[in-house]
VODOGU-341931 format. One record per residue (C-alpha): z, y, x. Coordinates in steps of 0.001 Angstrom, whole numbers, plus 500000, padded with zeros to 6 digits. Layout:
BEGIN
ZYX/...
This chain:
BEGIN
744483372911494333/742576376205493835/744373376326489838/748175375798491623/747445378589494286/746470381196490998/749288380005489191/751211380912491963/750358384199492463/750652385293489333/754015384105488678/754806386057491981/753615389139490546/755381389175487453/758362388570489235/758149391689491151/757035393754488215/760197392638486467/762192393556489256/760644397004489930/761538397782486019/765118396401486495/765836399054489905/764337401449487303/767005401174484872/769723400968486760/768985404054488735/768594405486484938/771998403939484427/773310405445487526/772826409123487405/774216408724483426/777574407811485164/777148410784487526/776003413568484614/778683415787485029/778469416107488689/774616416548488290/775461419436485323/777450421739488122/774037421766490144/771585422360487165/770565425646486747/768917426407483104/765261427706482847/765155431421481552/764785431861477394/760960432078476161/760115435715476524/760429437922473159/760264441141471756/763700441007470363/765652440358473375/767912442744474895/766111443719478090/765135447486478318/761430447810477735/758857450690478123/756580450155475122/753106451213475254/751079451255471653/747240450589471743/745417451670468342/741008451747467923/738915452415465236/735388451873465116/734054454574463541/735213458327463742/734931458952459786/737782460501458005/739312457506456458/739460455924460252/740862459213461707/743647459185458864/744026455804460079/744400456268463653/747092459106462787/749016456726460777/749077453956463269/750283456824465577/753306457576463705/754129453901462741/754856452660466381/756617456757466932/759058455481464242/759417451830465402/759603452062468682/762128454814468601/764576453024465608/764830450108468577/767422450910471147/765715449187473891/762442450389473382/761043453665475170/757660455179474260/755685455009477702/752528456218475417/750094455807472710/746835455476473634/743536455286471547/739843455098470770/738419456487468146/734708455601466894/734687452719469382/733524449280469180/735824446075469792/733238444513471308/733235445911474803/735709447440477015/733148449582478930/733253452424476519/736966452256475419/737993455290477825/741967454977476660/741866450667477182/740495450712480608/743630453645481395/745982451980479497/745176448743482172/745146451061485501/748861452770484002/749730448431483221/748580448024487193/750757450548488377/753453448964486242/753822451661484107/755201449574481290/756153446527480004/755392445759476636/751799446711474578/752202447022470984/748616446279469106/748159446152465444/746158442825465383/743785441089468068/740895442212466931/741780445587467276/742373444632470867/739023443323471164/736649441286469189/735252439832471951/737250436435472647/736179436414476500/737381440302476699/740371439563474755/741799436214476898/740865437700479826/742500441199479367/745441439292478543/745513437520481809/744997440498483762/748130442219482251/749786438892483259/749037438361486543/748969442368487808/752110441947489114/753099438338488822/756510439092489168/756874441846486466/754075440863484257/753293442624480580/752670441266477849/751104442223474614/752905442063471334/750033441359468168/752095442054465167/749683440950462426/749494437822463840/753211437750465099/751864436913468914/753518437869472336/751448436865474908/754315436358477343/755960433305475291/753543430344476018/754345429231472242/751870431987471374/748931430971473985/747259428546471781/747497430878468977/746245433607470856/743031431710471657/742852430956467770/742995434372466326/740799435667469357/737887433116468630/738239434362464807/737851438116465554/735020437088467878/733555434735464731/733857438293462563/732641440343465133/729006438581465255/729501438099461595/729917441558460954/726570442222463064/724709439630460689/726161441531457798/724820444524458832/721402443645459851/720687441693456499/722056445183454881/719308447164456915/716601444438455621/717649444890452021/717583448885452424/714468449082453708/713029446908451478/714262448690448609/713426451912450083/717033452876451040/716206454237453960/719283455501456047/719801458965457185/721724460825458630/722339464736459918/719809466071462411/719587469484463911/717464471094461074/718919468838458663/721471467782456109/721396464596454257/722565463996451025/724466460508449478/721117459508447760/719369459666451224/717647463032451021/717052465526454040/717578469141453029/716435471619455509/719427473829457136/717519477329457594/719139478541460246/719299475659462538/715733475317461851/714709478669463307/715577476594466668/714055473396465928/710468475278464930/711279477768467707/710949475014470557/707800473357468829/705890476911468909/707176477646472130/705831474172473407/702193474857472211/702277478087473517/702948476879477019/706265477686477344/708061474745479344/711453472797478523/713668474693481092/712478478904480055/713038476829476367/716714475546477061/717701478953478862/716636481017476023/718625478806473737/721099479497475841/721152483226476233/720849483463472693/724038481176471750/721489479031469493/724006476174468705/723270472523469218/724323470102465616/727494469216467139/728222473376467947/727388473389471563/725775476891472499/724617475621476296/721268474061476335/719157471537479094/715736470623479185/716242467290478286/717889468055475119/715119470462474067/712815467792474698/714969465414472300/714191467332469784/709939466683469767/709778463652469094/712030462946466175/709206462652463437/711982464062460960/711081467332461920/707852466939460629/708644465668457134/708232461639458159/710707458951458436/710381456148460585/714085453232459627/715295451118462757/713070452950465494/715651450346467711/717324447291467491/720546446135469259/719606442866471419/723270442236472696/726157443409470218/728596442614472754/726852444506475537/725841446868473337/722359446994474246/719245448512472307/715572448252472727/712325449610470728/711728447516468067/708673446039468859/708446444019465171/711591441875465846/713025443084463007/711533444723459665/711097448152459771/709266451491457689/707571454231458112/707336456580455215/705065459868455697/705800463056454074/709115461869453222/711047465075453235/710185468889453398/708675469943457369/710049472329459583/706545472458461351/703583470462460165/702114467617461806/699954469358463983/702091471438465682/704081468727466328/701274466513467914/700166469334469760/703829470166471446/704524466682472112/701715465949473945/702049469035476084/705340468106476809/704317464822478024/701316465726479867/702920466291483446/701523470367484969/699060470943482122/702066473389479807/700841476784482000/699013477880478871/700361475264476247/698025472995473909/694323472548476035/691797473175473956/688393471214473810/685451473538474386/682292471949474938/678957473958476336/676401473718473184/672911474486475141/671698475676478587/671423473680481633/675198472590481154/675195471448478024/677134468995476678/680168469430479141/683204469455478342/686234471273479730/688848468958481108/692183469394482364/693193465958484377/696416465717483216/696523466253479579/696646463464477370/695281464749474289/692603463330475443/691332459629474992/687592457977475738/686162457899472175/687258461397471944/685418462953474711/681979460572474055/681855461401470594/682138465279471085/679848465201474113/677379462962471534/677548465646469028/676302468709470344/672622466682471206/670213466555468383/669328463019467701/665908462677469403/667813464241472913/670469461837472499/668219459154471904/666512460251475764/669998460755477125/671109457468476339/667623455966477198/667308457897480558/670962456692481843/671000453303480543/673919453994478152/674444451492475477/677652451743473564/679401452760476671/677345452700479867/675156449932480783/673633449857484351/671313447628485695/672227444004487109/673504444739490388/677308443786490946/677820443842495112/676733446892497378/676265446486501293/678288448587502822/677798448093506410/681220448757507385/682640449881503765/680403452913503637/678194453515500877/674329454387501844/672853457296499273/674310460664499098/678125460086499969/676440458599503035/675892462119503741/679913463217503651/681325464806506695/684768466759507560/682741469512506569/681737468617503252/683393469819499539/684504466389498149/686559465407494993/688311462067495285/689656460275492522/691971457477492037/693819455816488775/696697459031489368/695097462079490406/692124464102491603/692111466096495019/690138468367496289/689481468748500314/690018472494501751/686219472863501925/686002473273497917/688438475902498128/686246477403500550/682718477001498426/684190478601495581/685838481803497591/689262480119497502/689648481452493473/693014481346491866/691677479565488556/689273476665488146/687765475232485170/686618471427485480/683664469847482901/682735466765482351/679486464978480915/680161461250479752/676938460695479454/675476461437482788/678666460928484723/678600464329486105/681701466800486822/681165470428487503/683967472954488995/683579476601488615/685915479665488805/688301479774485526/689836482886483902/693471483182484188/694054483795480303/691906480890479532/693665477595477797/690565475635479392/691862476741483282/693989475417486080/695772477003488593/694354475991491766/695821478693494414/700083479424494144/700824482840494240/701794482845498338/697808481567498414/698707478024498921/696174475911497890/696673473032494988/694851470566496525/696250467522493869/695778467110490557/697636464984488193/695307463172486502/696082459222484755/694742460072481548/691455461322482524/691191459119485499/691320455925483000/688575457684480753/686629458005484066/687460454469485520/686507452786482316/683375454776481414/682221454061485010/683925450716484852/685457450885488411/687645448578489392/691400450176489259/692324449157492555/689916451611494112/689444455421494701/686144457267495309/684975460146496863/682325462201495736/680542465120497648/680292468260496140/677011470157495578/677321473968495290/675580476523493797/675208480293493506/673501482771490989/673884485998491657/677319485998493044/678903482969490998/679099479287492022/679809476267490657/680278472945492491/678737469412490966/679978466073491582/677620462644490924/680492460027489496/677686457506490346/677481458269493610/680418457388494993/681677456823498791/684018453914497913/687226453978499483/688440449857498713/691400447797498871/690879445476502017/692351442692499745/689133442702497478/686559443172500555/684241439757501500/681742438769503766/678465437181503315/677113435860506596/678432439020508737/677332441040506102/680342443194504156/680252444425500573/682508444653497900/682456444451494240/683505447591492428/683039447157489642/685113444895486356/681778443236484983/678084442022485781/676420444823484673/676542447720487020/674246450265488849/675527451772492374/673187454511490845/670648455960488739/667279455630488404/664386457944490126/663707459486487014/667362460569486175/667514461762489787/664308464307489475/665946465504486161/669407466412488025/667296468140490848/665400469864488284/669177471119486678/670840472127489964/667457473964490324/666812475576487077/670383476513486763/671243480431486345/674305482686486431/673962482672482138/674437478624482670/677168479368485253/679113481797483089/678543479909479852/681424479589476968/682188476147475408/682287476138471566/686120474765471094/686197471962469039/688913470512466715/691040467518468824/691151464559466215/693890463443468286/696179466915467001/693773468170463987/693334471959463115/695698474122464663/695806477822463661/694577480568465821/697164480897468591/697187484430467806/698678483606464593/701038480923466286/702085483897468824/703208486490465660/705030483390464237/706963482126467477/707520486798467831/708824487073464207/711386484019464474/712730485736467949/713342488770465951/715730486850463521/717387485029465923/
């Protein structure tokens, strides 16, 4: 019974599928009879879009070139009076305009000045048609190119332009050419990233084989078998700003000198900004080195660079070429130009005090980074015979560094340190320090008769700092008072702040606060500061609690005093004591930097930077 019943349905539904396909054919049959009648209603669909038609058209030309050699330039004028000639033989064509880029990659719109106005003038339907040489002179970037295309569509829906590709024989208006289009785009793309690959592999085999590129520098000409000759003139300017530098003279008095004196740039320009005098210090061409692919490009599309951190091969070839200043001068000028209020009097010298009740400290200016740790240890080292050093290092637990006792955690009893900073009040001189800068409190300005100059020492090895009145023509002095008698209170001071932090080994997310001890010798002070006696000033973060108890750790290991020992203590009372004006007014010996190496006398560097004014 069940079998009969699906026998039956199936015939029924065959049935009625052959019937459904027999109403289809006759209403096929039907309108066939009634063709002509339909034909008087039919309106026919406009032709494909083409160049050749007869409508009017404003014709716009787009032409690039990637680089701005002479052979492209001859090529851009070329392409310019190709599509003159063309467009003008056709009668329907107008010239709207020509517009171009020269020395500009295919890969991005965003520096293509003439495509991104050649889309605002397509916006305001400035024209119809754009004439381009081949896609990938449109763009070699298949996302730029489709989409660019679009937009020129669909700006104005109803009076869209297209884009005529005559290598390729594409108009992006006929939808014959879409598929094409997307063909020819990915291809350009495919060469684009090919051509990057190209050139990096080039770079690799050049530096490899020593080819190093070059190119022209302000100073410099380079030659077709990679050489650097130096271009006197131009290098009166480039040793000019290096001298300058040393001697304290900052970016801004450099640029405006430039200026007044018409001192052109490499590309001609006579008007000079700080920034571009800066430019010109640390390009290790000028001293005689050569460093190949200082940068990479990460994104070729983007057209982004970064340092090249070892990605990619690279070279650095000393004494390469002839200098226009040596080595030294350069270290020295770059690392005044760098080192953030320290330029007053140029290049800081190191002076160190070789006997006397200050011995062994060294002059310091906070912010100058010709400075490092291992510097300032091993000159403060040197000036002690080796049985004193021997006692220094004994009597302050200094191993290699500094090595206190075993006591990590103070009690604080309410964050405030017991021993001498216990002792600070709103009337007290006190330095504080932190990872950026140094300040002092009104009070020192009072203590040392609110002088205009200051010089700051410091003793790595007993952790002392002493501040005493500074000589204005001194290299080893800061300006602590403005002219209007405004006091400089802060100090700049990351580079000698680190030295501090990790001698002392201080935790970085503290400052401290030191109170200042004065004294005066017939008429002339000087303040000292204990760096191991600090009032700590913490980060609530890092404070804990020990059964009601509060204390902090502040230093980064296990092995730290919160002081020094009895016997280091009666030797500092015996020095603030035994002290004399002869200590107080004592020169440093001025050592060579091993950070810069030997400069000449700055007298000497003074005639030089005088004669090349006189020739300028």
């Amino acid at each position: 019974m069940s079998e009969d019943k699906t026998n039956t349905n199936w015939q029924e539904r065959h049935v009625g599928q052959e019937q459904r396909k027999t109403d289809i054919r006759n209403r096929i049959q039907e309108a066939g009879r009634n063709y002509e009648e339909a034909r008087k209603n039919f309106r026919p669909a406009k032709p494909a879009p083409s160049i050749d038609d007869d409508e009017p058209k404003r014709v716009a030309v787009y032409a690039r070139v990637s680089t701005s050699s002479e052979e492209q330039v001859s090529s851009i004028e070329n392409q310019t009076l190709y599509y003159e000639k063309k467009i003008a033989e056709n009668p329907n064509w107008k010239l709207q305009n020509i517009y171009s880029d020269e020395g500009k990659s295919g890969t991005s719109i965003r520096h293509r000045d003439a495509f991104r106005q050649m889309l605002t003038d397509a916006k305001n339907q400035e024209m119809d048609m754009i004439i381009c040489a081949s896609v990938s002179r449109f763009a070699r970037n298949i996302s730029d190119c489709l989409d660019q295309v679009a937009r020129l569509k669909s700006f104005n829906p109803s009076h869209p332009v297209g884009v005529y590709f005559e290598t390729e024989n594409i108009y992006t208006l006929n939808p014959d050419g879409d598929q094409a289009l997307g063909i020819h785009a990915l291809l350009a793309d495919w060469e684009s990233a090919n051509k990057s690959r190209r050139m990096i592999l080039s770079y690799d085999q050049r530096i490899m084989t020593g080819q190093y590129p070059v190119a022209d520098l302000l100073g410099y000409r380079h030659t077709k078998d990679g050489k650097l000759n130096i271009e006197p003139e131009e290098a009166k300017t480039v040793k000019f700003i290096f001298l300058a530098y040393v001697l304290g003279m900052g970016s801004s008095a450099i640029a405006e000198f430039l200026t007044q004196k018409n001192r052109p740039t490499l590309q001609g320009k006579t008007t000079w900004n700080s920034n571009m005098v800066r430019a010109v210090l640390f390009n290790e061409r000028r001293w005689g080195d050569l460093e190949a692919r200082k940068t990479i490009v990460t994104d070729y599309k983007l057209g982004i660079n970064k340092a090249n951190d070892g990605e990619r091969c690279s070279a650095y070839v000393e004494n390469h070429h002839e200098a226009i200043v040596s080595p030294e001068i350069a270290k020295a000028a770059a690392l005044v130009c760098s080192s953030i209020g320290s330029t007053r009097n140029g290049v800081t010298d190191i002076k160190i005090i070789p006997k006397g009740a200050l011995k062994g400290f060294i002059s310091i200016n906070p912010s100058w980074k010709g400075i490092n740790r291992d510097v300032l240890n091993s000159i403060c080292k040197d000036v002690y015979g080796a049985d004193e050093l021997d006692s220094v290092m004994e009597n302050n637990g200094i191993i290699a560094g500094f090595e206190h006792s075993k006591v990590s955690r103070i009690d604080f009893h309410g964050y405030q340190v017991p021993y001498g900073a216990g002792f600070i009040t709103c009337r007290t001189p006190t330095l504080t320090m932190s990872t950026k800068n140094i300040k002092f409190n009104k009070t020192c300005h009072d203590r040392l008769d609110n002088c205009k100059y200051i010089e700051i020492g410091y003793n790595p090895l007993l952790q002392m700092l002493i501040v005493r009145e500074g000589a204005e023509s001194s290299s080893t002095s800061i300006i602590w008072q403005h002219e209007d008698g405004k006091i400089i209170g802060t100090m700049a001071s990351r580079v000698f702040s680190s030295i501090v932090y990790e001698n002392m080994g201080w935790k970085k997310s503290y400052s401290f606060r030191f109170r200042g001890i004065t004294k005066e010798r017939k008429g002339k002070k000087i303040m000292f500061f204990f760096l191991d006696d600090p009032l700590v000033i913490p980060d609530t973060k890092d404070v804990t609690s020990d059964k009601g108890v509060k204390y902090i750790d502040i230093y980064d290991t296990e092995v730290r005093s919160i002081g020094v020992s009895m016997k280091d203590r009666e030797k500092r009372s015996r020095t603030l004591s035994d002290i004399t004006r002869e200590d107080i007014e004592a020169e440093g010996n001025q050592v060579t930097n091993p950070l810069i190496g030997q400069l000449p006398d700055r007298k000497k560097i003074a005639e030089e930077l005088n004669a090349l004014v006189a020739s300028m």
